[in-house]
C-alpha positions as a printed Julia matrix, in Angstrom:
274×3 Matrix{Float64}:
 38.77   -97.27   -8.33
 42.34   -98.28   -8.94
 43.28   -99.8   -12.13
 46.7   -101.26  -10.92
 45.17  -105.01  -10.23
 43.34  -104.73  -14.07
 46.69  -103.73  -15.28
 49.12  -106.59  -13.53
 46.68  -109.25  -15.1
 46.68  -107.77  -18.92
 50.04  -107.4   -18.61
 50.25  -111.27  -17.8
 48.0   -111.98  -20.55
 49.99  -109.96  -22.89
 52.94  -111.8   -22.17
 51.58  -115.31  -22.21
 50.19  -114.58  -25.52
 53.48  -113.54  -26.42
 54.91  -116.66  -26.05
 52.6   -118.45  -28.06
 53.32  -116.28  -31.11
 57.05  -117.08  -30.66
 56.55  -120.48  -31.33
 55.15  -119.61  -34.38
 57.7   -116.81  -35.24
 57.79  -117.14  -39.02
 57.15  -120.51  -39.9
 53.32  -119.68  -40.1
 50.89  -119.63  -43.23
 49.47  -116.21  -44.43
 45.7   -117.11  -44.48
 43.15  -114.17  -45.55
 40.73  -112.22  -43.53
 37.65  -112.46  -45.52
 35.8   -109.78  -43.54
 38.17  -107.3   -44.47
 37.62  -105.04  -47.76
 41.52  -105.42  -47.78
 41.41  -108.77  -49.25
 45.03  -109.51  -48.78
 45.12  -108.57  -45.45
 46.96  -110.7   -43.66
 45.81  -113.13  -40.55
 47.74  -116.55  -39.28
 46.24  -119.5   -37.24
 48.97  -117.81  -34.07
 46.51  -114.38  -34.29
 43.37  -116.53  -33.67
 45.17  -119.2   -30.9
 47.08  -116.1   -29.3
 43.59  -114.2   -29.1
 41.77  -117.07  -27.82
 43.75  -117.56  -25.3
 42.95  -113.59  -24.43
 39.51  -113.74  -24.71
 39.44  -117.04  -22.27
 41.54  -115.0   -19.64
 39.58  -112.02  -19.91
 36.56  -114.22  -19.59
 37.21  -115.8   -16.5
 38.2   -112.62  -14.41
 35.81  -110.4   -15.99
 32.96  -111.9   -17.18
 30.61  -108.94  -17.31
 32.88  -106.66  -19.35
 32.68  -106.46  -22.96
 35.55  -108.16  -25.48
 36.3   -106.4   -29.09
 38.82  -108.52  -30.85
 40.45  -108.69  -34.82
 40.31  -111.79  -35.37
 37.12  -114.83  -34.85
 38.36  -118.28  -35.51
 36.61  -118.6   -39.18
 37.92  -115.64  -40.48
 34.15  -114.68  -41.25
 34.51  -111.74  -39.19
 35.87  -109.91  -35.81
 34.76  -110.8   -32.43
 32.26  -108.62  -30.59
 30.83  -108.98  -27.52
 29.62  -105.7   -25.84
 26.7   -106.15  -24.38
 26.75  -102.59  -22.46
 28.75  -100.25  -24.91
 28.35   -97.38  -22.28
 30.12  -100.06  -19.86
 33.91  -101.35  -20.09
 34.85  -103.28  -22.95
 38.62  -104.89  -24.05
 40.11  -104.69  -27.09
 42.37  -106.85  -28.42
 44.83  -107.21  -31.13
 46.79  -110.54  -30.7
 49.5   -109.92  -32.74
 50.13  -106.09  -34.19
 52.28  -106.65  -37.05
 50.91  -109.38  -38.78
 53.05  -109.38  -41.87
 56.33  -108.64  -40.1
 55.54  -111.76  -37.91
 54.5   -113.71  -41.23
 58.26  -112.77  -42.77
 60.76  -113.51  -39.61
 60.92  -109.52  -39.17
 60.34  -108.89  -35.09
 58.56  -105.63  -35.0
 54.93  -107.03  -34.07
 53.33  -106.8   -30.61
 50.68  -108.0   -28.42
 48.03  -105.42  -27.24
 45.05  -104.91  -24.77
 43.06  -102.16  -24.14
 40.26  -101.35  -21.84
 37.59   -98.63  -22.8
 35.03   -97.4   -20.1
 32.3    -95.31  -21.59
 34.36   -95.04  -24.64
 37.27   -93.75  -23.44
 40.83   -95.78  -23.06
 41.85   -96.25  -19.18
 44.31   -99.08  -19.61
 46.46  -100.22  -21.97
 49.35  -103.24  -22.78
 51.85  -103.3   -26.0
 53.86  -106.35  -25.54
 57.12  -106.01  -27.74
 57.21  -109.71  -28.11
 60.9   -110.48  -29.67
 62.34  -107.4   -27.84
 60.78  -108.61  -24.58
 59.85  -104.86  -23.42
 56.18  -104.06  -22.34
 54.79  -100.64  -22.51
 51.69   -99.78  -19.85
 49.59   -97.59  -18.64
 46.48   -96.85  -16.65
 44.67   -94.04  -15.46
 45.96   -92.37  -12.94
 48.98   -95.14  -12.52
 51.34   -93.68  -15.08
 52.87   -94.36  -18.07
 55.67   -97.36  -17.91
 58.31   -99.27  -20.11
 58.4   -102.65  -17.51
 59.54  -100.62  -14.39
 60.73   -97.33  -15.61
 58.43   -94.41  -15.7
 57.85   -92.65  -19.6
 55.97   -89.61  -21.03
 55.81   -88.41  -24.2
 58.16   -85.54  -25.5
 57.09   -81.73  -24.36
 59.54   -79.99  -26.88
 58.13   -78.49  -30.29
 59.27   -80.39  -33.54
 62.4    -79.65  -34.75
 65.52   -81.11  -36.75
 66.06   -83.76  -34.53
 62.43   -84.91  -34.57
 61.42   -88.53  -34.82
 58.38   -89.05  -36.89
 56.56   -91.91  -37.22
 54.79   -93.54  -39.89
 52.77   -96.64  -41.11
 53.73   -98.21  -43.97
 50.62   -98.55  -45.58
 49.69   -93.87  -46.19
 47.25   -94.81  -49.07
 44.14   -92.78  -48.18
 40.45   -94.11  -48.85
 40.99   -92.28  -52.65
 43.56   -94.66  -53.15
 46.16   -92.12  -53.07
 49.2    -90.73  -51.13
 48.44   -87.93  -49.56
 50.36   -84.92  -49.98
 51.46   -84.18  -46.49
 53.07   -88.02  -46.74
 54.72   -87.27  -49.74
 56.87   -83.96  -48.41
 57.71   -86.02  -45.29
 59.09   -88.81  -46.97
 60.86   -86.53  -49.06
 62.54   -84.32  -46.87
 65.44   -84.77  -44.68
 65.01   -82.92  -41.55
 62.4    -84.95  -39.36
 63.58   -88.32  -39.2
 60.96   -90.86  -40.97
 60.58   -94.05  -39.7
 58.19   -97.1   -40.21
 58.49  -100.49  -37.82
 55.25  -101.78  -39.91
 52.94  -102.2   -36.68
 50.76   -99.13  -35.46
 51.12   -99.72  -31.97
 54.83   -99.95  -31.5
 54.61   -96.64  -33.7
 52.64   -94.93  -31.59
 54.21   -96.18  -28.12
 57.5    -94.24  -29.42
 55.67   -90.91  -28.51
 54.86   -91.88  -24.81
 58.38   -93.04  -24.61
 59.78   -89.88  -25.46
 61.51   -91.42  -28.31
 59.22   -90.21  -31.4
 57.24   -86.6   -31.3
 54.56   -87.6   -33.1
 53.64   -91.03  -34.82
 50.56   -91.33  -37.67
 48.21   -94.05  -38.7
 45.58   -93.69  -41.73
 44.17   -97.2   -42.12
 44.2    -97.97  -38.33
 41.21  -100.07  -36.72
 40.1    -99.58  -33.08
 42.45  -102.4   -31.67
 45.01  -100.64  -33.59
 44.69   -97.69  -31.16
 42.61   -98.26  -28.1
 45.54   -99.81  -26.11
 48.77   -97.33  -27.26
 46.64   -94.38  -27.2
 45.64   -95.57  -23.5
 49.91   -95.35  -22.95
 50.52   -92.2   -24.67
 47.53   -90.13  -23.46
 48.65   -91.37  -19.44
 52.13   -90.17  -20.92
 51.11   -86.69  -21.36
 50.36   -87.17  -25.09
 47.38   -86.14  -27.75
 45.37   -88.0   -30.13
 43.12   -87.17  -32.76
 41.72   -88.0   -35.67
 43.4    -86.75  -39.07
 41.24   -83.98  -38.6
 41.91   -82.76  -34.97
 38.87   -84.12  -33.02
 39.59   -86.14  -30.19
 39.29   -89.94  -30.79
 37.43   -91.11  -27.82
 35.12   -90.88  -26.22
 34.88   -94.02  -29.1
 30.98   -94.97  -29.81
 31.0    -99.0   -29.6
 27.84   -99.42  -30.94
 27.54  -101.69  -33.66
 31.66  -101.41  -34.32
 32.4   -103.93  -37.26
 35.65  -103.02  -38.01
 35.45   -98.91  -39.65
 38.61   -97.29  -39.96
 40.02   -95.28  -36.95
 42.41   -92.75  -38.29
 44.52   -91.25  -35.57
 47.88   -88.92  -35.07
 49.86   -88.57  -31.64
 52.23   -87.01  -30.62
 54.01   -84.8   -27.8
 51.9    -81.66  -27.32
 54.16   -78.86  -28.52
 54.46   -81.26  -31.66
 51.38   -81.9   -32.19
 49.76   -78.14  -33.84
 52.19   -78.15  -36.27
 51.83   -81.9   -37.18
 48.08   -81.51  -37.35
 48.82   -78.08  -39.95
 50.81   -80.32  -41.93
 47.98   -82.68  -42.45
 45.38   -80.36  -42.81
């Protein structure tokens, strides 16, 4: 069954969400999240209203399918609501890029993702201050608004765009090697726009050949990874297994490591890790 009608009303959401975080665009209080074992990560009052307003959308049109979200409106925890895990299940991240949206800085986006049976068949990244939505679904292709995208089929080389998140510290508490020698070369180009998902969007848009996330969380990936994989891209795990099928049950909010990239880039960026 087609996707395409699924995809036209995320999309809306995305965008109406959008504009509700604008009118918070930083003048907003940095509250805490105190589910997280980060206890400074960041969450504003806009994450839970733009995410409500997802959830009640979602509801309405859908109101058998399971809802995953980052944020619940005590902090207390994340919102989870998946009453068939096997079934199909949103995720949400309301605002991806908290802490560039806290400080004025506009890299932070709006994303949904649907999983069925684990595995990501739609996705919306909603560029808010840049006004430029990236989406896919199965089967429908892989789109920036109307144009058509897929993710680069050339190895890495000098010219390479690599992307990474700002936060490499590893569950030791240290930098890992690999992060180190790509910071400190000079020959792929490192860059970091502080949100995951308009990281890893670069690589279905042909723009980046690979982009990496260490302390990612489901909504972190569930919705770009939907893009890139329609665009012809990989993802894995640090590791090299795939990341979906994802197992829902019982999700509270683990760690979901990924890398993507184009698929001539990816071997070598997956040798680097290793």
């Amino acid at each position: 069954m087609s996707l395409k009608h699924d995809l036209q009303f995320a999309a809306e959401l995305a965008r109406e969400a959008g504009k509700v975080a604008l009118e918070h665009f930083g003048r907003v209080e940095r509250l805490t999240k105190t589910h997280s074992a980060t206890t400074d990560e960041a969450v504003t009052l806009a994450d839970r209203t733009c995410q409500r307003g997802i959830v009640a959308g979602l509801s309405r049109r859908f109101p058998t399918d399971g809802i995953i979200g980052e944020e619940d409106d005590t902090g207390a925890g994340i919102t989870f609501h998946c009453p068939d895990p096997d079934g199909r299940a949103w995720v949400i991240d309301p605002i991806d890029g908290t802490n560039n949206f806290i400080a004025g800085l506009g890299n932070f986006a709006v994303c949904i993702g649907l999983l069925e049976r684990g595995m990501p068949v739609l996705g919306v990244v909603y560029d808010v201050t840049r006004d430029v939505l990236y989406s896919a679904a199965k089967g429908e292709g892989a789109w920036i608004g109307t144009r058509r995208i897929e993710a680069p089929k050339t190895p890495m080389s000098d010219s390479s765009v690599l992307m990474l998140t700002s936060n490499l510290i590893d569950k030791h508490g240290r930098c890992p090697e690999w992060a180190k020698r790509w910071i400190g070369q000079t020959n792929w180009k490192i860059r970091m726009l502080g949100s995951a998902a308009l990281e890893a969007v670069q690589v279905a848009a042909g723009v980046a050949h690979g982009a990496i996330t260490i302390n990612g969380k489901l909504w972190d990936a569930a919705a770009p990874l939907a893009i890139v994989l329609e665009a012809g891209g990989v993802a894995t795990d640090l590791a090299g297994n795939p990341v979906f099928p994802f197992n829902l049950r019982n999700y509270s909010g683990a760690k979901v490591p990924f890398l993507t990239a184009g698929p001539a880039a990816h071997p070598t960026l997956l040798a680097e890790v290793r």
